[in-house]
C-alpha positions in Angstrom: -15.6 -7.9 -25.9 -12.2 -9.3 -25.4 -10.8 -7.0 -27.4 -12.1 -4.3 -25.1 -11.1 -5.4 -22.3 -7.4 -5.6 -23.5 -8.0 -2.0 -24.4 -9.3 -1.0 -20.8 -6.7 -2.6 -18.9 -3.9 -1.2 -21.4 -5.2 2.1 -20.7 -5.0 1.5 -17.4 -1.9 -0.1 -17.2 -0.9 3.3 -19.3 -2.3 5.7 -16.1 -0.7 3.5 -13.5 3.0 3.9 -15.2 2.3 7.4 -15.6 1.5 7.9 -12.4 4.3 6.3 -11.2 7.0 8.0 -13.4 5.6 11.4 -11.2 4.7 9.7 -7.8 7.5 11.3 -6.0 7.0 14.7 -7.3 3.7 15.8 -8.2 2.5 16.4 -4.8 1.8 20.2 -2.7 4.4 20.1 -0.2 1.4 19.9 2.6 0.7 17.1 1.3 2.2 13.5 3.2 2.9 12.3 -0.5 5.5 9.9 -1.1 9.3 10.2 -0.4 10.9 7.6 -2.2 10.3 4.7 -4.8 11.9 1.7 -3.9 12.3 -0.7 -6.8 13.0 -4.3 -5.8 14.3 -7.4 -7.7 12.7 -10.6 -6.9 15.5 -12.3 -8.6 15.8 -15.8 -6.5 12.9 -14.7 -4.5 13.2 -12.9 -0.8 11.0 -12.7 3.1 10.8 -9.9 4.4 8.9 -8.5 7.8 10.2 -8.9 10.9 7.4 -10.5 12.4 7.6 -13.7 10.4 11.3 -13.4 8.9 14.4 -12.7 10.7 15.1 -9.6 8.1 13.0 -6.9 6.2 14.0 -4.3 3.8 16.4 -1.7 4.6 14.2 1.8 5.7 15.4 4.6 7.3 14.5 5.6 10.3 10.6 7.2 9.8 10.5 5.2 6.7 7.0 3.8 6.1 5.8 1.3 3.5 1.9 1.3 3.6 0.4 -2.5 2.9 -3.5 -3.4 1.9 -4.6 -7.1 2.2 -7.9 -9.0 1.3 -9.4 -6.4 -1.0 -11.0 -5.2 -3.0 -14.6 -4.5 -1.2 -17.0 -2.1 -2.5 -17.9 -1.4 0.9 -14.3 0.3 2.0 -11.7 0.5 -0.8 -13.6 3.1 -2.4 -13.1 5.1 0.8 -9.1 4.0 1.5 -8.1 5.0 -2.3 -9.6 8.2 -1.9 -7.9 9.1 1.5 -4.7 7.5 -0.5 -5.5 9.8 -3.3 -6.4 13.2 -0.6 -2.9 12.6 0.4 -1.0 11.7 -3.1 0.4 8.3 -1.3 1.0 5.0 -3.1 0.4 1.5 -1.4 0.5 -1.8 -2.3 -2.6 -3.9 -2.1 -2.6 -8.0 -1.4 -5.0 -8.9 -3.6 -7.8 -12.0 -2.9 -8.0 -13.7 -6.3 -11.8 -13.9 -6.3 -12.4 -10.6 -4.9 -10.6 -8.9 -7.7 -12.6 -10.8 -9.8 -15.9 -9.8 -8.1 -15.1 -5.9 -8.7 -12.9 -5.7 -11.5 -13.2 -1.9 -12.2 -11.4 -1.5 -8.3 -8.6 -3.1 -9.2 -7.9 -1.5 -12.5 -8.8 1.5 -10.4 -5.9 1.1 -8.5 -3.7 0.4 -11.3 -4.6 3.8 -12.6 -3.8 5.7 -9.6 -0.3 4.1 -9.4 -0.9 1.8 -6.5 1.4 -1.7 -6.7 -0.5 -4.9 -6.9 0.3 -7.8 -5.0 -0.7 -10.9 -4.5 -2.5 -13.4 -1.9 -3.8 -16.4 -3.2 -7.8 -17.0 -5.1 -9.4 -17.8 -2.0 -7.5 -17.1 1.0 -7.4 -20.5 2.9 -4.7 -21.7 5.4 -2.1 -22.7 3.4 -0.6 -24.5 5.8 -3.9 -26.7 6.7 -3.6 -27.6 3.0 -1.6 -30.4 0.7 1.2 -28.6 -1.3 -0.5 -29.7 -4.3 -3.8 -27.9 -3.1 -1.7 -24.6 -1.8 0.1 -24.2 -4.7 -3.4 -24.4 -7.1 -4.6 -21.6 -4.8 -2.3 -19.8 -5.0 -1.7 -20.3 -9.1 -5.1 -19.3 -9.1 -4.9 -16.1 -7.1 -1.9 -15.2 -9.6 -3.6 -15.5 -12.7 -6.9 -13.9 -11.2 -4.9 -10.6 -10.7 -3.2 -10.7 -13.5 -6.3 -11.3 -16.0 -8.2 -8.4 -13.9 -5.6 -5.6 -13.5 -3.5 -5.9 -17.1 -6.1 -8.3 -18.9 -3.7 -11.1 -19.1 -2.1 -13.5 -17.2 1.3 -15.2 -18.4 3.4 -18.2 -16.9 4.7 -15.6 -13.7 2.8 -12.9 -12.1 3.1 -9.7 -13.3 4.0 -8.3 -10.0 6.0 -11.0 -7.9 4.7 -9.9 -5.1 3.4 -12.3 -2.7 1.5 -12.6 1.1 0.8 -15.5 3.2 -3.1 -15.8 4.5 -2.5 -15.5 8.2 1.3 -15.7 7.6 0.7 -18.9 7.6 3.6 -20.2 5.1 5.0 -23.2 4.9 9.2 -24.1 4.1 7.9 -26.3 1.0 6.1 -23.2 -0.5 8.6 -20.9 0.2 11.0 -23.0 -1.5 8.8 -22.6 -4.4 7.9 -19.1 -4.6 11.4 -18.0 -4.4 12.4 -20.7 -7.1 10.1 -18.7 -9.2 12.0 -15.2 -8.3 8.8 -14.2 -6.2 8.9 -11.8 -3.0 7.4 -13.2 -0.1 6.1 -10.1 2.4 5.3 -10.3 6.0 4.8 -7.6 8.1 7.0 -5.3 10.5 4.0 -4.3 11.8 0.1 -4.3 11.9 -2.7 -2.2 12.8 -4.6 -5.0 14.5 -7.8 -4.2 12.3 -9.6 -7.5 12.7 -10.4 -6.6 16.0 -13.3 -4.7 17.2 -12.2 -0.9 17.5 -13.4 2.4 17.1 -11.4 4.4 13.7 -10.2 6.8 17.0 -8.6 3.7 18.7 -7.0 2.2 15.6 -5.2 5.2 14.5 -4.1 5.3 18.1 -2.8 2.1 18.1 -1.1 2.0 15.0 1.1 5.4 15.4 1.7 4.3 18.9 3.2 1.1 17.1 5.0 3.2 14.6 6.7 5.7 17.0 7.7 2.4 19.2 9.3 0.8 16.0 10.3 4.0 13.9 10.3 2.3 10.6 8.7 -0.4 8.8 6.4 -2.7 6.4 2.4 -2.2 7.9 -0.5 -4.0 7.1 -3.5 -2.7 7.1 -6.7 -4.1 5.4 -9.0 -2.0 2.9 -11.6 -4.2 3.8 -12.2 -2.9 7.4 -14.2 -0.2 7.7 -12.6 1.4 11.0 -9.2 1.6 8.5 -11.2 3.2 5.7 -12.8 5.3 8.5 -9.7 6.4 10.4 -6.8 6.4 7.3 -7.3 10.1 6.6 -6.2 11.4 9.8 -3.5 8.7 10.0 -2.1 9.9 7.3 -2.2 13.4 8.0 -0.7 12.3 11.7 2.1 10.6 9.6 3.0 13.9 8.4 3.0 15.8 11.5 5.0 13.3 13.1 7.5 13.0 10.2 7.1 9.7 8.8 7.5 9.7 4.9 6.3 7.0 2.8 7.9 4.5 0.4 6.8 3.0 -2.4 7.7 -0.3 -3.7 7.8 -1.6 -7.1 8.9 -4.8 -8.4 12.4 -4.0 -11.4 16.0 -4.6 -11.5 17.6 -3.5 -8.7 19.4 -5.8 -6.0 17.3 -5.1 -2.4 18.8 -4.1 0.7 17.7 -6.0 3.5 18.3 -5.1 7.5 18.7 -7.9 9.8 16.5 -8.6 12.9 18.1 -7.7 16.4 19.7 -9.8 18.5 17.3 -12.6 20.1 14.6 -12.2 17.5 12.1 -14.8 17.5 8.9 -15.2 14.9 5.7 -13.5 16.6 3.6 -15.4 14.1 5.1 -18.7 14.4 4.3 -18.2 17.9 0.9 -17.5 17.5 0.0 -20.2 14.6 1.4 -22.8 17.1 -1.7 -21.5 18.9 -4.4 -21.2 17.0 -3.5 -24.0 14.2 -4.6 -27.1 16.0 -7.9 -25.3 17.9 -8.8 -24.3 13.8 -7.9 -28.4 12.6 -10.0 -29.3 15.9 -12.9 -27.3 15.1 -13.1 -27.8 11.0 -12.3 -31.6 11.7 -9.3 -31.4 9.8 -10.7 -29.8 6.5 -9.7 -26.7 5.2 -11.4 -23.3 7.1 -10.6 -20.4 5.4 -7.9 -18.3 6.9 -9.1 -16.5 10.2 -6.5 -13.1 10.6 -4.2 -13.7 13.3 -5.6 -13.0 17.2 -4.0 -10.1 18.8 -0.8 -11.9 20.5 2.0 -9.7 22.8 1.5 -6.8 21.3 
């Protein structure tokens, strides 16, 4: 049975490279597709997303890089790969540690359709609510979880050094850590806001009202929502019309470029943890809730 399994997730390991070596190209030119591969060296670790880090990776202007988190579901991923699929465009899905393990064939599904996997911890608590000792378990956990599911192995280092904070809620400590380990740490540049209550009409709305206001950037989106899996075909379609193009990122050898945040940036999420971190420790009498997705803030 093992030996099956290595077999599978070989083959599918195969598919995913395959698809990658023709991701830029194989698309109908009325198709949104993908514009560019960026490949990224995690060498001494990075943070990237202007809304928790004070830099993010250097787009041009209509440059989109298209971010899943918390998946897989059976209820909704189904539906997101497919409109990823409709519209030959590549993502990179955040990966819950026991979710991948609940539904296995998704995630080698993605792997096979040349999506990149990331990483964001086995169970998805607070991070920051938690001992170091605890986090860094979690997140070990989450790491080898992925690995085991997606390629049928997990070594010493994730495959993918690809990394998200639950809730952005990071700590200096674990930072420190990951990027002794030569892991990328992603934030976000922007987000669709999906944990609220919204119609698929509203979302899209709001997110390419987001995207025209900020012309570029790293967005999160979850595949666990079903207004985003209800709403992502005609967002991506709008992304067309509107000239957006897509990147994709993969983890290699080459040196990232990184542009700085403007004058007077401040952290939006450090902002809103100070918030909501000690109403969460109040009401779970300092144990360790699960992470809650950030409450719509100034946006």
């Amino acid at each position: 049975m093992q030996q099956l399994r290595l077999i599978v997730a070989s083959l599918c390991l195969i598919a995913g490279l395959a698809s990658a070596a023709t991701a830029d190209t194989a698309c109908s030119a009325d198709k949104l597709g993908v514009a560019r591969t960026l490949v990224l060296s995690t060498k001494g670790g990075f943070e990237v997303g202007f809304k928790s880090y004070p830099r993010s990776l250097d787009l041009a202007d209509h440059e989109v890089v298209l971010t899943f988190d918390d998946g897989p579901s059976p209820k909704t991923t189904p539906a997101v790969l497919a409109a990823l699929r409709q519209e030959c465009v590549k993502a990179t899905f955040f990966l819950i540690g026991r979710n991948a393990a609940a539904d296995p064939a998704l995630v080698r599904r993605e792997v096979a359709e040349g999506h990149t996997i990331g990483n964001h911890t086995y169970s998805h608590p607070i991070l920051r609510l938690l001992n170091d000792a605890e986090a860094r378990r979690d997140i070990e956990r989450g790491f080898a979880a992925d690995d085991e599911i997606a390629y049928g192995n997990a070594g010493m280092e994730p495959k993918t050094p690809f990394f998200r904070f639950p809730g952005f809620a990071d700590t200096l400590a674990l930072v420190a850590w990951l990027k002794s380990r030569d892991i990328g740490i992603f934030g976000a540049d922007l987000w669709a806001s999906d944990w609220l209550k919204m119609t698929p009409d509203e979302e899209r709305q709001l997110v390419l009202g987001r995207l025209e206001k900020a012309g570029r950037g790293i967005l999160l989106l979850h595949d666990t929502k079903q207004s985003t899996a209800a709403m992502l075909p005609a967002l991506l379609r709008d992304l067309k019309a509107r000239g957006f193009k897509i990147v994709r990122i993969v983890p290699g050898d080459a040196k990232p470029a990184f542009r700085k945040a403007p004058p007077g940036w401040t952290s939006e999420t450090e902002a809103i943890l100070a918030k909501v971190l000690p109403e969460l420790r109040a009401r779970h009498g300092g144990g360790t809730p699960g992470a809650a997705h950030l409450p719509e803030s100034v946006e």
